[in-house]
Predicted model as a PDB file, atoms N, CA, C, CB and O in Angstrom, pLDDT in the B-factor column:
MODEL        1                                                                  
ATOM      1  N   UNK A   1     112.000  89.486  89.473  1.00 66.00           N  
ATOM      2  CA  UNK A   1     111.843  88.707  90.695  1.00 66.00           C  
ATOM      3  C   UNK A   1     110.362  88.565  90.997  1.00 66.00           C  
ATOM      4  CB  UNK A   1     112.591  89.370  91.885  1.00 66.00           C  
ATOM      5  O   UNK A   1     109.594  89.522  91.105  1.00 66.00           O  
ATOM      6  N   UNK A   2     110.043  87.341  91.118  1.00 81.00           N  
ATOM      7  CA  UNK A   2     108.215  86.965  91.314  1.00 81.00           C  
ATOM      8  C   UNK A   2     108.488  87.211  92.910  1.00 81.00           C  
ATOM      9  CB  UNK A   2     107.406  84.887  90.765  1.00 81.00           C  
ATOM     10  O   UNK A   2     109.472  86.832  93.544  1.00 81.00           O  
ATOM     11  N   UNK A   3     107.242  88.020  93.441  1.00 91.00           N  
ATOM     12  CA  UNK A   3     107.132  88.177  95.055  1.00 91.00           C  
ATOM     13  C   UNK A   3     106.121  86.892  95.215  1.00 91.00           C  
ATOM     14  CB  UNK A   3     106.394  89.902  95.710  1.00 91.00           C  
ATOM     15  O   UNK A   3     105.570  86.161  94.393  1.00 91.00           O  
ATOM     16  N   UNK A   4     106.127  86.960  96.835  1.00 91.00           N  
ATOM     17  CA  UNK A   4     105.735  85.840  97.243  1.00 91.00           C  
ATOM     18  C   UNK A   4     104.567  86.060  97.527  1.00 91.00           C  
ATOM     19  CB  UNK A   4     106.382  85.298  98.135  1.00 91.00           C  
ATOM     20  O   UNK A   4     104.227  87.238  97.644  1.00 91.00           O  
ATOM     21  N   UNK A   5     103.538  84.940  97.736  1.00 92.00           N  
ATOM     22  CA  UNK A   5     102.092  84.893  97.696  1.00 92.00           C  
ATOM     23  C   UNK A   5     101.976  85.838  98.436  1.00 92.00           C  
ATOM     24  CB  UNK A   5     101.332  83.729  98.074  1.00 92.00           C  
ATOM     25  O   UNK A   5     101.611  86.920  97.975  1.00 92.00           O  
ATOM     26  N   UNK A   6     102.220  85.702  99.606  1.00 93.00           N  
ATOM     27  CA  UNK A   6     102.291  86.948 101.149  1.00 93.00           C  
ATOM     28  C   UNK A   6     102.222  88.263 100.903  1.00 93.00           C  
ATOM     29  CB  UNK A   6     103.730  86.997 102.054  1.00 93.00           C  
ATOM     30  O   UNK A   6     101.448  89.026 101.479  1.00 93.00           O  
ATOM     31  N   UNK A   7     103.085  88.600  99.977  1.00 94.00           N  
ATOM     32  CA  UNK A   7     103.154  89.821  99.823  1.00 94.00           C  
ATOM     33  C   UNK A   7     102.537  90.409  98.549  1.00 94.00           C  
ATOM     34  CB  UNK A   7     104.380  90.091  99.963  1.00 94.00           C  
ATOM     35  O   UNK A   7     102.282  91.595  98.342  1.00 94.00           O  
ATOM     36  N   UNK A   8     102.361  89.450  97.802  1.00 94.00           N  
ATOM     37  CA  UNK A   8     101.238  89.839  96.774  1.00 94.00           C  
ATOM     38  C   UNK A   8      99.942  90.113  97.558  1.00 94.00           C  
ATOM     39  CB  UNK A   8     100.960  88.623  95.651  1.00 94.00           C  
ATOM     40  O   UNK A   8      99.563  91.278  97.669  1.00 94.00           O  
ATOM     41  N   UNK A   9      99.117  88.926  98.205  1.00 93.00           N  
ATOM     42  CA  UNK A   9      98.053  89.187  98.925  1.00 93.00           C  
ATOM     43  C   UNK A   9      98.344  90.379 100.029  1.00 93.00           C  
ATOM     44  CB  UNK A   9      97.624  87.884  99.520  1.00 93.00           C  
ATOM     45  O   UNK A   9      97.258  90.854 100.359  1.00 93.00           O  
ATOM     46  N   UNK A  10      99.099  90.824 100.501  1.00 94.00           N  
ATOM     47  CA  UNK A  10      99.520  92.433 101.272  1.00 94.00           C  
ATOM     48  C   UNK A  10      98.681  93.400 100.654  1.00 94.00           C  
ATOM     49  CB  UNK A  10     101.227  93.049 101.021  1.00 94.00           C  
ATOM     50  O   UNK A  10      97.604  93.991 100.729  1.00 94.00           O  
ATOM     51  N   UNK A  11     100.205  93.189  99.710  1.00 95.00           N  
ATOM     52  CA  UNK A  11     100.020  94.068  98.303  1.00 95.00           C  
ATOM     53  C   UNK A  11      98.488  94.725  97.753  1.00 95.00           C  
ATOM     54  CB  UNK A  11     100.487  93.014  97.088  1.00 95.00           C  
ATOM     55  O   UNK A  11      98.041  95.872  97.731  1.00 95.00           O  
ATOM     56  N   UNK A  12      97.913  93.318  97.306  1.00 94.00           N  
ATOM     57  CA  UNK A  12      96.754  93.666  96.986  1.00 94.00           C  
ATOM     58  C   UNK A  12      95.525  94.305  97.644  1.00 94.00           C  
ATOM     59  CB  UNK A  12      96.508  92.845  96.630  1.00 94.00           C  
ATOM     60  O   UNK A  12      94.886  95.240  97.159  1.00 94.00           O  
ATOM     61  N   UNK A  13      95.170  93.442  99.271  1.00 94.00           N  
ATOM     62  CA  UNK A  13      94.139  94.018 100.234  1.00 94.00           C  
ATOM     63  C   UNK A  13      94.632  95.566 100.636  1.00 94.00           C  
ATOM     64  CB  UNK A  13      94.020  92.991 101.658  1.00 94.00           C  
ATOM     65  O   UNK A  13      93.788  96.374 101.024  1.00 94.00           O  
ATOM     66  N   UNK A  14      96.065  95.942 100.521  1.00 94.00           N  
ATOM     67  CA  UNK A  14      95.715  97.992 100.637  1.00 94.00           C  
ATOM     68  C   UNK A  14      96.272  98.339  99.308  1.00 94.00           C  
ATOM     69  CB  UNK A  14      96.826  99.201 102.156  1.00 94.00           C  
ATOM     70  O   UNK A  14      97.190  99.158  99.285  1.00 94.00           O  
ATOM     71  N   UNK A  15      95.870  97.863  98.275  1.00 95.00           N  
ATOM     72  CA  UNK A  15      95.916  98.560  96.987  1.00 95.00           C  
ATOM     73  C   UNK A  15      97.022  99.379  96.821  1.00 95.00           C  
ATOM     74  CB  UNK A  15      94.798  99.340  96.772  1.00 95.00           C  
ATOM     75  O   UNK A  15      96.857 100.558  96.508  1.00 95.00           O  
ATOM     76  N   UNK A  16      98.360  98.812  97.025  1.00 95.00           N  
ATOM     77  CA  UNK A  16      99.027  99.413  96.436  1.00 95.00           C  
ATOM     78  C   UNK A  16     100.258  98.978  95.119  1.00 95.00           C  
ATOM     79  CB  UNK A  16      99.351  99.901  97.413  1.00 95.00           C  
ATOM     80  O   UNK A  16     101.254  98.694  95.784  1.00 95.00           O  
ATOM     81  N   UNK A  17     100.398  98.913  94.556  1.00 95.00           N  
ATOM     82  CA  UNK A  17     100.972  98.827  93.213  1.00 95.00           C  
ATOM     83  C   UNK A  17     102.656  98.739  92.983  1.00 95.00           C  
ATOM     84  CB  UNK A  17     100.444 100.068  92.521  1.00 95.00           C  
ATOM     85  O   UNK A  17     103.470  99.657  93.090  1.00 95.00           O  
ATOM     86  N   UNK A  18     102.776  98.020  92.805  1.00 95.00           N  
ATOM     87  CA  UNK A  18     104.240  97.680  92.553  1.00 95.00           C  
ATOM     88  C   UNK A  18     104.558  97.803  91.798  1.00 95.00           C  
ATOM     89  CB  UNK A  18     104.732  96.823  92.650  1.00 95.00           C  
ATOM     90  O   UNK A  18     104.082  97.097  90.908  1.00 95.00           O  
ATOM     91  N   UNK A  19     105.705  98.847  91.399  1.00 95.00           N  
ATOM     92  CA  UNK A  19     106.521  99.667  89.976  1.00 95.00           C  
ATOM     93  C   UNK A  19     107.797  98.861  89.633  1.00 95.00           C  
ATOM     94  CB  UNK A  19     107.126 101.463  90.347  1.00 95.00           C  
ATOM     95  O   UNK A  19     108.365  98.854  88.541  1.00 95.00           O  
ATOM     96  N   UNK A  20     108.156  98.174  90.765  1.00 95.00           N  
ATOM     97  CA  UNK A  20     109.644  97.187  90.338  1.00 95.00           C  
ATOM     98  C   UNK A  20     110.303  96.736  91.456  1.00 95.00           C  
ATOM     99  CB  UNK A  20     110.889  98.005  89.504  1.00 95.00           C  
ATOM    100  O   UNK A  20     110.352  97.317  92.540  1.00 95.00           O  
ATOM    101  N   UNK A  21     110.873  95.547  91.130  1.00 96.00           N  
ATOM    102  CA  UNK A  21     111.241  94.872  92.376  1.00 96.00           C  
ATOM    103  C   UNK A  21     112.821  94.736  91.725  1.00 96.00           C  
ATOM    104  CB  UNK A  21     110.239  93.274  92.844  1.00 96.00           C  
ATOM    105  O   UNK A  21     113.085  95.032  90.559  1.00 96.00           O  
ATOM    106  N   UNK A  22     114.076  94.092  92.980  1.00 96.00           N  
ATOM    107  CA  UNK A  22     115.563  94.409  92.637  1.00 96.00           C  
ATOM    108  C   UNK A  22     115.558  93.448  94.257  1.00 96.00           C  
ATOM    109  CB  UNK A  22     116.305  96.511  92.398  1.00 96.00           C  
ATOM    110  O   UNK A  22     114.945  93.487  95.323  1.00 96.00           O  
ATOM    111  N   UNK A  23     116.616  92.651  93.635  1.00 95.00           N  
ATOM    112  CA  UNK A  23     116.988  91.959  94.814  1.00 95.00           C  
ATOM    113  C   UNK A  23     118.438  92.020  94.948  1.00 95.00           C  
ATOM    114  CB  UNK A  23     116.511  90.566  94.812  1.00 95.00           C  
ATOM    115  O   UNK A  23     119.090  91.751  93.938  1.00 95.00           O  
ATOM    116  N   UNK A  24     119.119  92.357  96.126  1.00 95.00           N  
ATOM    117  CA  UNK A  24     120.387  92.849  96.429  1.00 95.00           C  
ATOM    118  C   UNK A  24     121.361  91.611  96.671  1.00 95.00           C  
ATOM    119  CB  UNK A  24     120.293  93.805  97.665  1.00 95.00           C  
ATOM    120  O   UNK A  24     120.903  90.476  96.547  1.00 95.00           O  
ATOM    121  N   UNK A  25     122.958  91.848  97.080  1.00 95.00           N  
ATOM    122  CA  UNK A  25     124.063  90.694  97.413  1.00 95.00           C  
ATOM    123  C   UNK A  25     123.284  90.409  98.701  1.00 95.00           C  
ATOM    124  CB  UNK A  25     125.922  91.172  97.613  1.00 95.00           C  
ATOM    125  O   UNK A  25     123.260  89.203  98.947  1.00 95.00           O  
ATOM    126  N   UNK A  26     122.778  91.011  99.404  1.00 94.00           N  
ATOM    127  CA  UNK A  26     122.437  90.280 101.030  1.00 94.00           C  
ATOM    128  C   UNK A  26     121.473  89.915 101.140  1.00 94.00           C  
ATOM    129  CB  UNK A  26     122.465  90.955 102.231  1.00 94.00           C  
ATOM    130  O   UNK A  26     120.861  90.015 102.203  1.00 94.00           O  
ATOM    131  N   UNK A  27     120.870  89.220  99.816  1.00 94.00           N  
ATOM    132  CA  UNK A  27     119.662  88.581  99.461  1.00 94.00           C  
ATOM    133  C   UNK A  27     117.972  89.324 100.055  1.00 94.00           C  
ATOM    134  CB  UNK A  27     119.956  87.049 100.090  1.00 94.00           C  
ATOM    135  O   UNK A  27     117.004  88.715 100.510  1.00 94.00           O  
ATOM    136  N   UNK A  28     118.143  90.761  99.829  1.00 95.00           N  
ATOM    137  CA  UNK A  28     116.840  91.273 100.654  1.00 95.00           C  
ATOM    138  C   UNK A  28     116.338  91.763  99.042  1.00 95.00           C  
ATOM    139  CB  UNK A  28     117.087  92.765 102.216  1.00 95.00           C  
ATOM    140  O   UNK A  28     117.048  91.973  98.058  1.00 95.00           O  
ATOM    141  N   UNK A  29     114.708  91.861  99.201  1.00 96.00           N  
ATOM    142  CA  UNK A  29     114.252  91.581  97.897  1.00 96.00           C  
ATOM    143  C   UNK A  29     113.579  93.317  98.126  1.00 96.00           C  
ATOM    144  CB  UNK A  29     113.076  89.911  97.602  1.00 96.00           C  
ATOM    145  O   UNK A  29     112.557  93.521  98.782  1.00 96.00           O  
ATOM    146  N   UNK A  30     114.361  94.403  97.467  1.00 97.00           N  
ATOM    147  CA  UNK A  30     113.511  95.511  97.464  1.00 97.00           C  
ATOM    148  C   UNK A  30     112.277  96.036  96.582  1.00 97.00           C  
ATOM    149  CB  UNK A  30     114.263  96.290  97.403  1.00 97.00           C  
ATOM    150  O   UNK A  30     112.742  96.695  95.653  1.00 97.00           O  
ATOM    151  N   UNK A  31     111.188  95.999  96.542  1.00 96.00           N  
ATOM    152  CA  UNK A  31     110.300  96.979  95.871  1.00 96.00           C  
ATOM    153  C   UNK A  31     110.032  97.858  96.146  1.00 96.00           C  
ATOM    154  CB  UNK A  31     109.441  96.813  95.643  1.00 96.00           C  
ATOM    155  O   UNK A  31     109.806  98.183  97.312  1.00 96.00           O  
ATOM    156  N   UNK A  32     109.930  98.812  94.847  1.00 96.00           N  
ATOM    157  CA  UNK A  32     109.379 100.273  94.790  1.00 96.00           C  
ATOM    158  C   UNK A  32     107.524  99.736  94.692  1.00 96.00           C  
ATOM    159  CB  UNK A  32     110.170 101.362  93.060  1.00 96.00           C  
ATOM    160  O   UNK A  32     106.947  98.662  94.521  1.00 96.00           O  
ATOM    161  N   UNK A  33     107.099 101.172  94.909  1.00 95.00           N  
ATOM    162  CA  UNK A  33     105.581 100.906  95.107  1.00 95.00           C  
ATOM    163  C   UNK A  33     105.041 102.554  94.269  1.00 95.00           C  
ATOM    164  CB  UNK A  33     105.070 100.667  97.215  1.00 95.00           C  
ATOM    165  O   UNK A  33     105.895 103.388  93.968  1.00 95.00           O  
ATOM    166  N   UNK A  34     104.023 102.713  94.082  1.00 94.00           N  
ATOM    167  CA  UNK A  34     102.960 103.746  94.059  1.00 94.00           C  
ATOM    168  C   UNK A  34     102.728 104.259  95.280  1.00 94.00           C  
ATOM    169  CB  UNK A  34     101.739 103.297  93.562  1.00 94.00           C  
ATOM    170  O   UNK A  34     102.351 105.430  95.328  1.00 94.00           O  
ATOM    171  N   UNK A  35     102.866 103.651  96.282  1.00 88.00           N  
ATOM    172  CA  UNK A  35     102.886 104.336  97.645  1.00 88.00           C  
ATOM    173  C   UNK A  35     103.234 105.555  98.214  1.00 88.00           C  
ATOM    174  CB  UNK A  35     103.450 103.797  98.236  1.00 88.00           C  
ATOM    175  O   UNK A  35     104.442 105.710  98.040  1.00 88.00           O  
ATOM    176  N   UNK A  36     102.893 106.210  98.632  1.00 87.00           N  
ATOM    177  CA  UNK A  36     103.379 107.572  99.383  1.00 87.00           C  
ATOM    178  C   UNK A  36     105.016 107.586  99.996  1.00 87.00           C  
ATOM    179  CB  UNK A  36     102.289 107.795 100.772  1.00 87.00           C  
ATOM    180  O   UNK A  36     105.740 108.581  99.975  1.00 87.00           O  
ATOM    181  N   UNK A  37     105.377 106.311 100.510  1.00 88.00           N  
ATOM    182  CA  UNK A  37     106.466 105.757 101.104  1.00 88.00           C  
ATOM    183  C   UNK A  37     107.011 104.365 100.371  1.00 88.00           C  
ATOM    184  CB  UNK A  37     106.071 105.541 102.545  1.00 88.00           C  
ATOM    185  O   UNK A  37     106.898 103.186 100.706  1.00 88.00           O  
ATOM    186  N   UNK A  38     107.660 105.010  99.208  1.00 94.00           N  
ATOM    187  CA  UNK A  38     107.961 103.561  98.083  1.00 94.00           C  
ATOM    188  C   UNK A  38     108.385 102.619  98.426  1.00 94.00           C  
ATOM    189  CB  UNK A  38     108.811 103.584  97.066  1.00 94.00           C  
ATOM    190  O   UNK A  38     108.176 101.635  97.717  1.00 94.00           O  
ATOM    191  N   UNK A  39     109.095 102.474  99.537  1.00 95.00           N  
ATOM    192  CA  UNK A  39     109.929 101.218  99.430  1.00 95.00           C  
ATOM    193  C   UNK A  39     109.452 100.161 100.777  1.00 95.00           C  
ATOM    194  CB  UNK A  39     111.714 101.702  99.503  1.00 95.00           C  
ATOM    195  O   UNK A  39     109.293 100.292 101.991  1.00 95.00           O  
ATOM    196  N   UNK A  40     109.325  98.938  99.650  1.00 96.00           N  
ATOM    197  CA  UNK A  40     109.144  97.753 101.090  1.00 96.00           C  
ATOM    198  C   UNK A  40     110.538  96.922 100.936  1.00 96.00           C  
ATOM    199  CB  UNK A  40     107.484  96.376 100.941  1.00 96.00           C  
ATOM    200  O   UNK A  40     111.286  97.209 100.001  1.00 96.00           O  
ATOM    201  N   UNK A  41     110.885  95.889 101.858  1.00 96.00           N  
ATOM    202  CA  UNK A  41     111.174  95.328 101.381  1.00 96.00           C  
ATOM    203  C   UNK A  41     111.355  93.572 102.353  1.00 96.00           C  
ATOM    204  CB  UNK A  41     112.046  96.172 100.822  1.00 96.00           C  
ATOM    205  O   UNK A  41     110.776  93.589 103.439  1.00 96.00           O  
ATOM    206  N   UNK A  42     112.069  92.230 102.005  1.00 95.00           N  
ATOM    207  CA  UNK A  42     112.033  91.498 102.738  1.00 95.00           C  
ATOM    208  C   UNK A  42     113.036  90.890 102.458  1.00 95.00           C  
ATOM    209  CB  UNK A  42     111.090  90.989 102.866  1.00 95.00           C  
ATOM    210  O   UNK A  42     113.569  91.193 101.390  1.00 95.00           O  
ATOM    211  N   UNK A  43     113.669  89.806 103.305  1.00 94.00           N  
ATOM    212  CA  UNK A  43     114.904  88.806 103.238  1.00 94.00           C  
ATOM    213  C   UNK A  43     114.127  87.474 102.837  1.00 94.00           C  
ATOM    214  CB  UNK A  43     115.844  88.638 104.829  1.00 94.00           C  
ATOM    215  O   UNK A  43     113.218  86.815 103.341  1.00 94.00           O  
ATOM    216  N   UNK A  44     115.003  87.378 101.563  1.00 93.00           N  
ATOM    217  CA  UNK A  44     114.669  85.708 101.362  1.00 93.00           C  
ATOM    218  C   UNK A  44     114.933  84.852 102.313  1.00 93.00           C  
ATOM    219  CB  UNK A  44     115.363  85.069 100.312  1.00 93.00           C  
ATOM    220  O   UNK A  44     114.893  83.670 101.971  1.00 93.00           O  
ATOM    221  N   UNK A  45     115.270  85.156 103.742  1.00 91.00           N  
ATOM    222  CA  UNK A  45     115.823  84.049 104.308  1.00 91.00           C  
ATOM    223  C   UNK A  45     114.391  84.146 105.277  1.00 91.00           C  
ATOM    224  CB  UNK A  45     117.570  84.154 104.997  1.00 91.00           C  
ATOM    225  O   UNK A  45     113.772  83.234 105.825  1.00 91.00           O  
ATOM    226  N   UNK A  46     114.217  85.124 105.265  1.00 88.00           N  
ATOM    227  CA  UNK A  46     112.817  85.821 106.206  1.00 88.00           C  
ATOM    228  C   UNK A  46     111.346  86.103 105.508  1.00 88.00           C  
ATOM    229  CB  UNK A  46     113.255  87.439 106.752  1.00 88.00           C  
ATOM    230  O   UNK A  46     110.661  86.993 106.010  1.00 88.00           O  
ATOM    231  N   UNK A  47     110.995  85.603 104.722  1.00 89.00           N  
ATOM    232  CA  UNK A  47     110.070  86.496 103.891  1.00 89.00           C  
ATOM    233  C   UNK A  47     108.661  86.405 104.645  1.00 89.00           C  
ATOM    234  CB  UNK A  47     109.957  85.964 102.228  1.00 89.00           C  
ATOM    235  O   UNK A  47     107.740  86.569 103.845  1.00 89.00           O  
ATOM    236  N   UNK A  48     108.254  86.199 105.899  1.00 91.00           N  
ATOM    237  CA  UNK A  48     107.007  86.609 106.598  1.00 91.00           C  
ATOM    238  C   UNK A  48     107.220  87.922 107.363  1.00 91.00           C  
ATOM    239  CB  UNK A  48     106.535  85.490 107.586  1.00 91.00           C  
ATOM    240  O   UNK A  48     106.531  88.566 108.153  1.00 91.00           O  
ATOM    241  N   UNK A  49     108.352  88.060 106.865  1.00 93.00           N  
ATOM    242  CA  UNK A  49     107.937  89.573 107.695  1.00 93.00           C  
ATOM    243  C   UNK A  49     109.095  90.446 106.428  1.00 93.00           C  
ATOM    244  CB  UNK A  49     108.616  89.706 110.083  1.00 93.00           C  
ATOM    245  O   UNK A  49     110.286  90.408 106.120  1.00 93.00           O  
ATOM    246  N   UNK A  50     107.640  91.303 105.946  1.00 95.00           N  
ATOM    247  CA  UNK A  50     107.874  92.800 104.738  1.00 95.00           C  
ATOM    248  C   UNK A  50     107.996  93.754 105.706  1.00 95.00           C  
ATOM    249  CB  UNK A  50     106.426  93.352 103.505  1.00 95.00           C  
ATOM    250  O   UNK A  50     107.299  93.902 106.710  1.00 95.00           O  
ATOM    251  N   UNK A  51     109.148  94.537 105.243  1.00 96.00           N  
ATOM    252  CA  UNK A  51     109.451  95.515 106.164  1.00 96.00           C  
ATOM    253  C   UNK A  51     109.013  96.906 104.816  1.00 96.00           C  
ATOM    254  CB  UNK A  51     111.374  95.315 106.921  1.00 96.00           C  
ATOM    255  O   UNK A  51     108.853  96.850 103.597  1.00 96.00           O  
ATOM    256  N   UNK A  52     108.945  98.128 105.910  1.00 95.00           N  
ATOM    257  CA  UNK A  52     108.048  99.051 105.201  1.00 95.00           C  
ATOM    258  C   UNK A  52     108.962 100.323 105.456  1.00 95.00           C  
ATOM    259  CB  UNK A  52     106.380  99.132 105.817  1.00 95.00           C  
ATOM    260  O   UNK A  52     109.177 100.476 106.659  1.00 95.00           O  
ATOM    261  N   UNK A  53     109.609 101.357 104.572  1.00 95.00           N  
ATOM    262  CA  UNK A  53     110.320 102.289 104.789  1.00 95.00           C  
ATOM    263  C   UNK A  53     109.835 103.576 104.862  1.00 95.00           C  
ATOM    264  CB  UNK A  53     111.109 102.214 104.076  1.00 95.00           C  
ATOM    265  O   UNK A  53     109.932 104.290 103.864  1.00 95.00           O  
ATOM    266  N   UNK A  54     109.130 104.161 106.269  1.00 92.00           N  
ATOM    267  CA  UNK A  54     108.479 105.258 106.871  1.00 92.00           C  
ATOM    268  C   UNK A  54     109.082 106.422 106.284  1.00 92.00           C  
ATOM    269  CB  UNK A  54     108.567 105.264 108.357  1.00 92.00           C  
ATOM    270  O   UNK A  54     108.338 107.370 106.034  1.00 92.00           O  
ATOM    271  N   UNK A  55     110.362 106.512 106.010  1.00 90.00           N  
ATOM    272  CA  UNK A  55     111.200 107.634 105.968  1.00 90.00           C  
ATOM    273  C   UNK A  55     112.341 107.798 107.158  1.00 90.00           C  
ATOM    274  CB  UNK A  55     110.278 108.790 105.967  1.00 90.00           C  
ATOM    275  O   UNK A  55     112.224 107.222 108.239  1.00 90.00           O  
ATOM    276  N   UNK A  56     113.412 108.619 106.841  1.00 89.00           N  
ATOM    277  CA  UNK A  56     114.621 108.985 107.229  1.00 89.00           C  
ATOM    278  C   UNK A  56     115.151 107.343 108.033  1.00 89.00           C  
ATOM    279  CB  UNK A  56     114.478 110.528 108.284  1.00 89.00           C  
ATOM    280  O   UNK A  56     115.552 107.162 109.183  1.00 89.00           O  
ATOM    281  N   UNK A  57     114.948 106.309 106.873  1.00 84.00           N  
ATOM    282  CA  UNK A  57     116.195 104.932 107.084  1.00 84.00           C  
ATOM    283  C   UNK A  57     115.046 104.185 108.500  1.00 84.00           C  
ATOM    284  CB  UNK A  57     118.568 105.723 107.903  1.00 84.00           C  
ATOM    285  O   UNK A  57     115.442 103.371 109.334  1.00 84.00           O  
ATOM    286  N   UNK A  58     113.804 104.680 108.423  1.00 93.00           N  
ATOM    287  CA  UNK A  58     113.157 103.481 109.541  1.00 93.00           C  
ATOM    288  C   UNK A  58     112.167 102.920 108.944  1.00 93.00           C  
ATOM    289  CB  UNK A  58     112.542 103.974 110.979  1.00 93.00           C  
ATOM    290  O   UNK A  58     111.215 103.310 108.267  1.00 93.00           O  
ATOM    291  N   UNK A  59     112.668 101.665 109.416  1.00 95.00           N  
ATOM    292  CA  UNK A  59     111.514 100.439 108.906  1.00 95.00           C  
ATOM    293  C   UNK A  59     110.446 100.428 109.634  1.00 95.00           C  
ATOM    294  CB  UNK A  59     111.958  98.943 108.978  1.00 95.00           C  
ATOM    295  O   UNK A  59     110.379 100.690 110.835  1.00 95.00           O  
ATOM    296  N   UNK A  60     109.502 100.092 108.846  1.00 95.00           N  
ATOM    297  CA  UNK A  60     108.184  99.424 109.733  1.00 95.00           C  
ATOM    298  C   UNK A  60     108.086  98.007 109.712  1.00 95.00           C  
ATOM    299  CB  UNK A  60     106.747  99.879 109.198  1.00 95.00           C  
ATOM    300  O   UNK A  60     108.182  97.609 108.551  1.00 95.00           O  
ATOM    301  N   UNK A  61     107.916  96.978 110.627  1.00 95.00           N  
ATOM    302  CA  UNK A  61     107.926  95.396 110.176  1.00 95.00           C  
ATOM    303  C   UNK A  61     106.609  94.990 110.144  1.00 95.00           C  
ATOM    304  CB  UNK A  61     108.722  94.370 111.152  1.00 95.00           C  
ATOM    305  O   UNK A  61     105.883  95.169 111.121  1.00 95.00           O  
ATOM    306  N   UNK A  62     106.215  94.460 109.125  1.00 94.00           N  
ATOM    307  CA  UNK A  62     104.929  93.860 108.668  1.00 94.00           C  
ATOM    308  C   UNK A  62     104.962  92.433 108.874  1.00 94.00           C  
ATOM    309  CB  UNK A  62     104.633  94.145 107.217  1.00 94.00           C  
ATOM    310  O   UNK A  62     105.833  91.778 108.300  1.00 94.00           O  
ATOM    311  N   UNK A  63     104.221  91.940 109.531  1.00 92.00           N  
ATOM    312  CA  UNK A  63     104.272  90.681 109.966  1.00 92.00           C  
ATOM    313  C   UNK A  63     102.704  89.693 109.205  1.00 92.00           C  
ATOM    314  CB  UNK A  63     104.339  90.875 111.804  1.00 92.00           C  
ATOM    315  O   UNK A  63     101.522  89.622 109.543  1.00 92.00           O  
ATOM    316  N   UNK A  64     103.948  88.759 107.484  1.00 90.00           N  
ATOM    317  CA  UNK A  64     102.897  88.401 107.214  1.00 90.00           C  
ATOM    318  C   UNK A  64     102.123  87.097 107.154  1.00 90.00           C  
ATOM    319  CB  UNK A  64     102.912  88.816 106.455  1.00 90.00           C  
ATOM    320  O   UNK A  64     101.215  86.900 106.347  1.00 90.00           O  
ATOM    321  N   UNK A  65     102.621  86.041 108.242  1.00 75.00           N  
ATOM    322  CA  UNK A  65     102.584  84.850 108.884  1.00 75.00           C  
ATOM    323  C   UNK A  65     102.610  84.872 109.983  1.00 75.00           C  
ATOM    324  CB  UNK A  65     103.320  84.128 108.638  1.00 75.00           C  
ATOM    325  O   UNK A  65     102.559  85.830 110.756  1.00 75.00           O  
ATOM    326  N   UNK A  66     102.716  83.510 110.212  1.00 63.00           N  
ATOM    327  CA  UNK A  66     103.253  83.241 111.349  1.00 63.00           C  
ATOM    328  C   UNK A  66     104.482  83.099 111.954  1.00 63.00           C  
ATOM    329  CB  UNK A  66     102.894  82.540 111.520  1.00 63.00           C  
ATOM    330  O   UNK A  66     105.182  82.367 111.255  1.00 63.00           O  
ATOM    331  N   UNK A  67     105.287  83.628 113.346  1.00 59.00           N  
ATOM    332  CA  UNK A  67     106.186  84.220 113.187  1.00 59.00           C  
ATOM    333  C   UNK A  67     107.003  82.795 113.115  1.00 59.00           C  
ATOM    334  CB  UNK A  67     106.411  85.364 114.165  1.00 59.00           C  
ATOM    335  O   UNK A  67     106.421  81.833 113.614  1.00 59.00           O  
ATOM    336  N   UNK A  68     108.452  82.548 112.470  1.00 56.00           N  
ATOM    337  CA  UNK A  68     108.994  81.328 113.028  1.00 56.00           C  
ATOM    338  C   UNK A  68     109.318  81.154 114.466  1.00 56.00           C  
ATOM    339  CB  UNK A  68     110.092  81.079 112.393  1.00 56.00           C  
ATOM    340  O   UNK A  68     109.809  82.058 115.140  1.00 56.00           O  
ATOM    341  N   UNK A  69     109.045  80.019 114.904  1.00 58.00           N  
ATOM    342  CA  UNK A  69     109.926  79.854 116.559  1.00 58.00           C  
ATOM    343  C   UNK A  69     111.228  80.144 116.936  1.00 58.00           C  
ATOM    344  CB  UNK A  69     110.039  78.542 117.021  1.00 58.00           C  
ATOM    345  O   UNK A  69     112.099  79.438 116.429  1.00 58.00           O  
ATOM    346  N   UNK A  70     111.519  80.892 117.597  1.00 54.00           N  
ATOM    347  CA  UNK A  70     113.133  81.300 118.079  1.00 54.00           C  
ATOM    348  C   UNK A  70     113.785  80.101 118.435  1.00 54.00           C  
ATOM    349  CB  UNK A  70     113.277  82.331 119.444  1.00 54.00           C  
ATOM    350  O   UNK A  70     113.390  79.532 119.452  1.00 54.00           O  
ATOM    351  N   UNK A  71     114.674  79.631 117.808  1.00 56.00           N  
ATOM    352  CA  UNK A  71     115.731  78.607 118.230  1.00 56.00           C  
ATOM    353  C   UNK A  71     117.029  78.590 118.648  1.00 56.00           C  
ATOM    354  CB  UNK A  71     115.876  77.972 117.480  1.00 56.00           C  
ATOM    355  O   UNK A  71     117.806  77.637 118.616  1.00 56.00           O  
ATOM    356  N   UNK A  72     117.250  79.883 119.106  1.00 57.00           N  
ATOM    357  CA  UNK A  72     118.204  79.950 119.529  1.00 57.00           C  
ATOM    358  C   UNK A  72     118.416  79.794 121.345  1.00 57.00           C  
ATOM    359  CB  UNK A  72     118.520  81.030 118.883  1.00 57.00           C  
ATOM    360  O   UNK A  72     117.437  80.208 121.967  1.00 57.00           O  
ATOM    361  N   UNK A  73     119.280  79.388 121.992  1.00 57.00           N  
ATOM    362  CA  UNK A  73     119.659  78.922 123.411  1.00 57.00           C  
ATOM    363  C   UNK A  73     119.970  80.396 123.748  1.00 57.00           C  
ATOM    364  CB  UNK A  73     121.017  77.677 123.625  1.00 57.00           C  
ATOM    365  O   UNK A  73     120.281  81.261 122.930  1.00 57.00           O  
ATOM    366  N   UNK A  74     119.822  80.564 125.234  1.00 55.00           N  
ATOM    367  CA  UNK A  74     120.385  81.714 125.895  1.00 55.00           C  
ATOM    368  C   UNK A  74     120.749  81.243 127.061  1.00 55.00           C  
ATOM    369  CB  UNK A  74     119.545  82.866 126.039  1.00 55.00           C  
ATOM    370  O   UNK A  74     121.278  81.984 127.889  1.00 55.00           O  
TER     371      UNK A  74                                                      
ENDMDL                                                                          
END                                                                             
């Protein structure tokens, strides 16, 4: 799976290294890393925002655009 410019340029400005990427049925694109905290990951449906796995199942959200506009009515 080729990552996206976004997250290559992430990737690259804090130097960290990507060991393998795996994209799942609910279309979220996981990579392992060299990182202290291996796993990022993002939704193809979403991919400006890489989410970052701190430990014990919590994400961190990395926001790497601009966000889309909420379109939904309330």
């Amino acid at each position: 799976m080729e990552l996206t410019e976004e997250v290559r340029i992430y990737f690259f400005n804090h130097n960290v290294g990507v060991l393998d990427t795996r994209v799942t049925r609910s279309r979220f694109v996981y990579i392992k890393t060299d990182n202290l905290h291996p796993i990022y990951r993002y939704s193809l449906e979403s991919p400006e925002m890489l989410q970052h796995d701190v430990g014990h199942n919590e994400w961190r959200d990395i926001w790497l655009g601009v966000r889309r506009e909420q379109t939904a009515l309330f």
